[in-house]
C-alpha positions in Angstrom: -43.8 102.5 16.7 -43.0 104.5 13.1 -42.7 102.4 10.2 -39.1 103.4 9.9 -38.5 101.8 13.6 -40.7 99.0 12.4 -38.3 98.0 9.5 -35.2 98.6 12.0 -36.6 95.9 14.5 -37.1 93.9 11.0 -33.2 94.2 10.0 -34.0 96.6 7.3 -31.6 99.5 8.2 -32.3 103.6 7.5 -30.1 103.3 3.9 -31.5 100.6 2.4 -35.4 101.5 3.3 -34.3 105.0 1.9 -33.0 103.9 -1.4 -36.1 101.5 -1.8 -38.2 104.8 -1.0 -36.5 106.9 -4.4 -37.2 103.9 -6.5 -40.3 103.3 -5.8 -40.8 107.3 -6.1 -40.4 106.7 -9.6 -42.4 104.1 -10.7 -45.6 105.8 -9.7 -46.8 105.7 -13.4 -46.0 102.9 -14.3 -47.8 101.2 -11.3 -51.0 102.4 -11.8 -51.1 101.3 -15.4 -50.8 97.7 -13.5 -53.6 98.4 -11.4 -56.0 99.3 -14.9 -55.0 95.9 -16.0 -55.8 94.5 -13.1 -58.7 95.9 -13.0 -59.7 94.7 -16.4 -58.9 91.3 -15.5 -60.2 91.5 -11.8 -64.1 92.3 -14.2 -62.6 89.4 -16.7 -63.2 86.9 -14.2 -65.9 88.1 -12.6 -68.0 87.8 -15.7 -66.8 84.3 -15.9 -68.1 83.1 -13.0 -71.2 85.4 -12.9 -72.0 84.3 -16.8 -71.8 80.3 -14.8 -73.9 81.2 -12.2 -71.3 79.8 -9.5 -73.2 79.2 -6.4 -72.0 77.9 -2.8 -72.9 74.8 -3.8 -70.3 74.8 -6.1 -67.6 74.5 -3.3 -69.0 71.2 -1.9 -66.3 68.7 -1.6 -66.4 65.0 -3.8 -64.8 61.8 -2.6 -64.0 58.4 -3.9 -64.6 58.5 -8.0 -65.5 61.9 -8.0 -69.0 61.7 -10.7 -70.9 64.8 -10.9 -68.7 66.8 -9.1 -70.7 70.0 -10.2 -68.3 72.3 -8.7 -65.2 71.1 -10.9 -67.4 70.8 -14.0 -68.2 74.3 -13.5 -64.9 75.3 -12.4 -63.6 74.2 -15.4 -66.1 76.6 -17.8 -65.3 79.1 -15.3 -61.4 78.6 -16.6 -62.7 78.1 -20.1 -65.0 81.4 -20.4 -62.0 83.7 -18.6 -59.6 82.2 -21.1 -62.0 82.7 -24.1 -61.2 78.6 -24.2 -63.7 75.9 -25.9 -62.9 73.7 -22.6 -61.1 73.4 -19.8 -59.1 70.6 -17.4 -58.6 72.2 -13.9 -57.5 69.4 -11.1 -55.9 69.3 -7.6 -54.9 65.6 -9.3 -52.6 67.7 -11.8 -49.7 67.8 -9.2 -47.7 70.6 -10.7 -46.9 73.3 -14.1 -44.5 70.2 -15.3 -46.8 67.2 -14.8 -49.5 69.8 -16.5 -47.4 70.3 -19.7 -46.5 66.6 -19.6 -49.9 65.6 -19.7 -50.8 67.9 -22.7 -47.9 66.9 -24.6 -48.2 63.2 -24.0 -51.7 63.0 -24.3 -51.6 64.7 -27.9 -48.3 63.3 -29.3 -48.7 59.6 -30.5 -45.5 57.5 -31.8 -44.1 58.8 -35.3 -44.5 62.4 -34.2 -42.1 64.9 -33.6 -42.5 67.9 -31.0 -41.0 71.1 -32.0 -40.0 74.0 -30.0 -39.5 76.4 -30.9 -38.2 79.2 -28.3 -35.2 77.2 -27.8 -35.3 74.4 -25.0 -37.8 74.4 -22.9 -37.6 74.6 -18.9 -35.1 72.1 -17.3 -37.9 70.1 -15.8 -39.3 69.2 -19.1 -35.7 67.9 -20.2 -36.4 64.6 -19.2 -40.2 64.1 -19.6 -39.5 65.0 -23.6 -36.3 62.7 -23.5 -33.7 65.4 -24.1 -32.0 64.2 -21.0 -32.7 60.3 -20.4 -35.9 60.1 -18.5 -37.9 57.0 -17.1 -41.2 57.2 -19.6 -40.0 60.0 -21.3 -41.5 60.7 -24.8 -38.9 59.4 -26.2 -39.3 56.0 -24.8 -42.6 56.1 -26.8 -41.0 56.9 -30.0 -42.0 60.8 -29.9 -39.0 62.6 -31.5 -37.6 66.2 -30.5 -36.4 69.3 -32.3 -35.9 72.8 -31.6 -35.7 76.1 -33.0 -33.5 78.6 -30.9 -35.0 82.6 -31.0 -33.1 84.7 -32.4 -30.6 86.8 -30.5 -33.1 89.5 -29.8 -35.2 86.7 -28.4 -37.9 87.2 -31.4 -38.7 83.9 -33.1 -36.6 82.8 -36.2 -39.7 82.3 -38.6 -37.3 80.8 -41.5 -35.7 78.5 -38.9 -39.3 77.5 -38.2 -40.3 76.8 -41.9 -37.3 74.4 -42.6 -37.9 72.9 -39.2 -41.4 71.6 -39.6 -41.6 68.3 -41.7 -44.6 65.9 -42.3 -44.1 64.4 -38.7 -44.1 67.6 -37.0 -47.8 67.0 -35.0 -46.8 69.8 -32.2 -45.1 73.1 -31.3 -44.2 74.5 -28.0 -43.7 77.6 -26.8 -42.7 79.1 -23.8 -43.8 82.3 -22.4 -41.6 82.7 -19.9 -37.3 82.7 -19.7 -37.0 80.3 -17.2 -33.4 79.6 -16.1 -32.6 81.7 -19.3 -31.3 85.0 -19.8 -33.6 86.3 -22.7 -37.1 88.2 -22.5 -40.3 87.0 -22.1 -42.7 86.4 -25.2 -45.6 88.8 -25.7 -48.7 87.3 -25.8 -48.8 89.0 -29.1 -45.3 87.8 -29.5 -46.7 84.4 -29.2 -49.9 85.3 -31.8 -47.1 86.0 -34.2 -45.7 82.7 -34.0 -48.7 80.6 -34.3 -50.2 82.3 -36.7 -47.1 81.3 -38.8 -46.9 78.2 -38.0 -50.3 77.5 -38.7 -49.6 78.9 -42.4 -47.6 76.6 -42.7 -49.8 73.5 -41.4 -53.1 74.3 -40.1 -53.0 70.7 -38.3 -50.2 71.2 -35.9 -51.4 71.5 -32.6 -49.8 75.0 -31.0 -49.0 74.8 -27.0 -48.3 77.3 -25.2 -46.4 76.8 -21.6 -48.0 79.9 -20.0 -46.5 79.8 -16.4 -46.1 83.1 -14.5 -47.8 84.7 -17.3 -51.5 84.9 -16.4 -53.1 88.0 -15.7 -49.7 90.2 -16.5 -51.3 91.4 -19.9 -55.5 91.8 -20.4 -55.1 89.0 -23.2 -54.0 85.5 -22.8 -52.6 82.8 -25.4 -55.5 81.4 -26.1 -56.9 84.7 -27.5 -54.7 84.8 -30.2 -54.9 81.6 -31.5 -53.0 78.9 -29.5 -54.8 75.5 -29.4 -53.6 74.5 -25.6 -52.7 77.2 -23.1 -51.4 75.4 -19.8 -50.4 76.2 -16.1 -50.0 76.1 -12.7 -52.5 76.7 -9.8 -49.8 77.6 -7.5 -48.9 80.3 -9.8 -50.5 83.1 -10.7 -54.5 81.5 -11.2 -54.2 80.3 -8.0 -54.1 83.1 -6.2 -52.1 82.3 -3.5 -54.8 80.2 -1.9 -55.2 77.0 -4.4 -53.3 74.3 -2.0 -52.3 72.6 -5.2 -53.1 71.7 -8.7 -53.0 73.0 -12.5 -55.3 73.6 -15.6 -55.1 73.2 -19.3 -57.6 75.4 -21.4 -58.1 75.3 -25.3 -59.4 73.2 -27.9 -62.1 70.9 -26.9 -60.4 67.5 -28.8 -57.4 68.5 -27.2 -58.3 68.9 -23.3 -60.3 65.7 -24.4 -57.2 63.7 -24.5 -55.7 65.7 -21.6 -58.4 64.4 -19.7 -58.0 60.5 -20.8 -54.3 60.8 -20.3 -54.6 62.7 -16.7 -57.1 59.8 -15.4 -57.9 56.8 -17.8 -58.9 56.2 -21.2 -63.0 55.7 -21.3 -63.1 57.7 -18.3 -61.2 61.1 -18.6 -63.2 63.9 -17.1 -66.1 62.1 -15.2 -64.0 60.7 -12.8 -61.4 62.8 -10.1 -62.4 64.3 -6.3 -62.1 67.6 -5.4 -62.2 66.3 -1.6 -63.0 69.7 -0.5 -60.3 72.4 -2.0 -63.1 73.5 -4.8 -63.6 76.9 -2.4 -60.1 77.9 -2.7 -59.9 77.1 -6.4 -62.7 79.5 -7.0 -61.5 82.2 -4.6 -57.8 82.0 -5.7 -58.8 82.9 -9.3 -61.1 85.6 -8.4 -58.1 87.3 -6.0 -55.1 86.2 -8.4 -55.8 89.1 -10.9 -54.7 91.8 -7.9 -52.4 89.3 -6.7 -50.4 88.9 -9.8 -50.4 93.0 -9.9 -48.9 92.9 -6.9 -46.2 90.4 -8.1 -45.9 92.1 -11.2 -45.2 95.9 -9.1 -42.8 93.7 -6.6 -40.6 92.4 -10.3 -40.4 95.8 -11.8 -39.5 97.3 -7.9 -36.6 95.0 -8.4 -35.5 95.6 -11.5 -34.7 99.2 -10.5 -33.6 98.8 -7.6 -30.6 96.0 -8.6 -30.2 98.1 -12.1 -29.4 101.6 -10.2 -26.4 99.3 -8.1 -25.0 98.3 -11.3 -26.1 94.7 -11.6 -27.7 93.0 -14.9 -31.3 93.3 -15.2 -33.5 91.0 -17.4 -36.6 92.8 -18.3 -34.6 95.8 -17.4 -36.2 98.6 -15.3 -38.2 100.4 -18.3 -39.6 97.6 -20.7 -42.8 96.2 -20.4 -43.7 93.2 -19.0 -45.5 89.9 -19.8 -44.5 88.0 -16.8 -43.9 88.2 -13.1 -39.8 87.0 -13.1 -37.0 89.0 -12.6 -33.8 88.0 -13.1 -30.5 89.5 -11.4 -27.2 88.0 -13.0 -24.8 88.4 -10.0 -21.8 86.8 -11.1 -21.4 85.0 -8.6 -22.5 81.9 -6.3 -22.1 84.1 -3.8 -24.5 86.7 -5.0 -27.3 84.0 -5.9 -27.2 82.9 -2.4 -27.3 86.1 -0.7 -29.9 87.3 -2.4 -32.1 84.7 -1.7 -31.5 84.5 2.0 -32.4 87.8 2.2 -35.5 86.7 0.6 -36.0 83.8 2.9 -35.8 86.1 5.8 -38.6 88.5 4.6 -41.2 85.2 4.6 -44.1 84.8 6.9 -43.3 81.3 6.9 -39.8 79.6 8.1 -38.0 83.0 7.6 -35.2 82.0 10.7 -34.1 79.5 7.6 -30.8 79.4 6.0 -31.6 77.9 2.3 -28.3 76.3 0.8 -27.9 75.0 -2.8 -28.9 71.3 -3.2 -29.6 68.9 -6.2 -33.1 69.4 -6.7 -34.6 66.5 -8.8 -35.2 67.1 -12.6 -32.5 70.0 -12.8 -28.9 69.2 -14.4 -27.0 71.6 -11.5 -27.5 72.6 -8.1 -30.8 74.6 -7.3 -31.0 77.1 -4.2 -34.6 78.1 -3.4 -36.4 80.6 -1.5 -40.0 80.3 -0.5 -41.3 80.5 3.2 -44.7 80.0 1.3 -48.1 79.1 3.2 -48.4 76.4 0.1 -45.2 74.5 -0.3 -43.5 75.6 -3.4 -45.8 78.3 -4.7 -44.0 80.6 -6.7 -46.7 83.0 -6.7 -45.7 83.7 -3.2 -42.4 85.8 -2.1 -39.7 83.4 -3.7 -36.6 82.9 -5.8 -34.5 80.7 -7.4 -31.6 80.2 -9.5 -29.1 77.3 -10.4 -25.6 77.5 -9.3 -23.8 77.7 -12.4 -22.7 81.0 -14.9 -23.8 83.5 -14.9 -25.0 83.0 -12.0 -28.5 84.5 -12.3 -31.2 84.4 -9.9 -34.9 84.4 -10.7 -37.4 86.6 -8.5 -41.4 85.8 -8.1 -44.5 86.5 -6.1 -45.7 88.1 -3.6 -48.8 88.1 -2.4 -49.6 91.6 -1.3 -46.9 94.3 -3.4 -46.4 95.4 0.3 -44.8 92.2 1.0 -42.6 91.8 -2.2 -41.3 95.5 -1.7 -40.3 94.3 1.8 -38.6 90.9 0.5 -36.6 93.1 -2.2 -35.8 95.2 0.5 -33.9 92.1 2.5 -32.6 90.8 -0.2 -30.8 94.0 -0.6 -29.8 94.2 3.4 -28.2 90.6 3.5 -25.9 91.9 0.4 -24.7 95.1 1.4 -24.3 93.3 4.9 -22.2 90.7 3.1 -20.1 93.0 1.0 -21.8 92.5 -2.4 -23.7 95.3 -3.1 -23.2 98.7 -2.6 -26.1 101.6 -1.8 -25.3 104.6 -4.1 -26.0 108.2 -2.8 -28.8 110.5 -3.8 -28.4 112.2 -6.8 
């Protein structure tokens, strides 16, 4: 069977797969300069592990209390030396990228001190473990106050805003890489250097945290290069590589994972104790592969960028600027849009692709949530997914992929399902 025949019996149709064909004509250039940074960070994290002298032994699995788990110990320098970190927290007990941040911020924040972001408000899961929306043990329950600092309407950072912002009580500032269910660019990692060196002009003290989700392994540098004292994340992200089952990390500041570590298990115990019950393997593996995977992610976003830019549709990165993170959003305009799309994505999955996804109210968001991810790991965003809220503008945010074959092919059903539904239109060749 020829491959065109082969996307036929897949319910991609001669038009689409020949549009998707010019596109990706163009971006030649553009794609191998992802596969040199890859490449850098592919020998980034090899040193790590070689300079630790991982062993198989290393991928033994711990039960009960967990003590001299050597594999996690050295897991976590592993994390540390690739991030150019003093130490690192990496855990299949950290359940997710929000119960990571909430441990760094709750474990660092005491009452009397104030958090400050300051790229405008953070993601919407974070609303209620800061207290901006009521939440059941939130921060604010414990007498941690909150203020932000919006970015200016180029999405830079508003330094004076910053200055007359921070007070006496200002103990920690947070700052988010990515857009999240935002329409504004992602920060630099030298964007983000920027920022904390200002801010620690201004107060050496303050403790700078950056919410590095969907960021790793997109630039050769990483947060923690450029000065930021906690750098934190999500295993099934990109440093998991699409085979960590579950789990996150926190690298940075020795004092500061410290009390990461006390808050994530107990106070007199923090890192000694916590099995690895047998995923250490697949924490190791997923970080050496999730350099090329997130090139492959990162080639799937910019694929879609110029695809939905050349049918007219709002792009954010648009289909030329560079990139420091593997989302894409698509403003449709419409519910209808946002749901097509991600159907179409849905149906490109390996996993439960004969699924429908519908909108629902997905806990810890403030509207209703369709997602799409037919993922091997439930919920891994470094896999072929989307998302978006359904409410204006009605954007919808594209990740993942674990092979850029796959996420070519996911962009390509996304783009079926909406011509087949009327929204989108396949221009001619120029």
């Amino acid at each position: 069977m020829k491959r065109e025949e082969l996307y036929k019996s897949m319910g991609v149709d001669q038009e689409v797969l020949a549009y998707g064909r010019r596109i990706e004509k163009k971006l030649k250039e553009r794609f191998e300069a992802i596969d040199e940074t890859a490449e850098y960070n592919q020998l980034k994290v090899l040193k790590a592990m070689q300079d630790n002298r991982v062993s198989d032994v290393h991928f033994a699995a711990t039960t009960g209390y967990g003590y001299n788990d050597l594999g996690r110990d050295t897991l976590e320098a592993v994390y540390a030396s690739a991030f150019h970190a003093e130490a690192g927290l990496v855990r299949p007990q950290i359940t997710c990228g929000t119960h990571a941040l909430a441990v760094a911020l709750a474990a660092n924040l005491r009452p009397g001190d104030e958090l400050l972001a300051i790229s405008g408000k953070p993601y919407d899961t974070l609303e209620e473990v800061i207290g901006i929306r009521p939440g059941n043990g939130s921060l604010a329950e414990y007498g941690v106050t909150y203020r932000q600092v919006d970015l200016k309407d180029d999405s830079g950072f508003d330094f004076e805003g910053i200055r007359a912002a921070v007070t006496e009580r200002t103990r920690m500032v947070h700052i988010q890489r990515s857009k999240g269910y935002q329409t504004r660019r992602t920060l630099s990692v030298q964007d983000i250097g920027e920022a904390v060196t200002f801010v620690k002009s201004i107060d050496p003290s303050i403790i700078c945290m950056v919410d590095n989700c969907y960021g790793e392994f997109v630039e050769r540098i990483e947060p923690t290069d450029v000065g930021a004292d906690l750098c934190v994340g999500s295993l099934i992200k990109n440093p998991g590589g699409g085979l960590a089952p579950t789990g996150g990390y926190i690298v940075g500041k020795e004092p500061y994972v410290e009390n990461c570590a006390y808050r994530l298990t107990s106070p007199g115990l923090g890192k000694e104790v916590g099995a690895t019950m047998g995923v250490l393997q697949s924490f190791y593996q997923g970080f050496f592969l999730a350099p090329t995977v997130t090139a492959g992610a990162l080639k799937g976003a910019i694929f879609a960028a110029n695809v939905y830019e050349g049918l007219g549709f709002d792009v954010l990165p648009d289909g030329s600027e560079d990139r420091h993170d593997i989302i894409q959003a698509i403003t449709f305009g419409t519910p209808e849009g946002v749901v097509g799309f991600c159907r179409g994505i849905q149906a490109a999955a390996p996993v439960d692709s004969y699924v429908e996804p519908e909108p629902w109210a997905m806990p810890g968001y403030d509207s209703d949530v369709i997602m799409a991810a037919g993922a091997f790991v439930q919920g891994s965003s470094i896999e072929l997914s989307a998302d978006g809220p359904i409410k204006p503008p009605y954007a919808v945010y594209f990740q993942g992929g674990l092979t850029w074959e796959h996420a070519r092919f996911g962009i390509l059903m996304s783009l079926q399902k909406l011509k087949e539904a009327g929204l989108a239109r396949i221009p001619g060749e120029a």
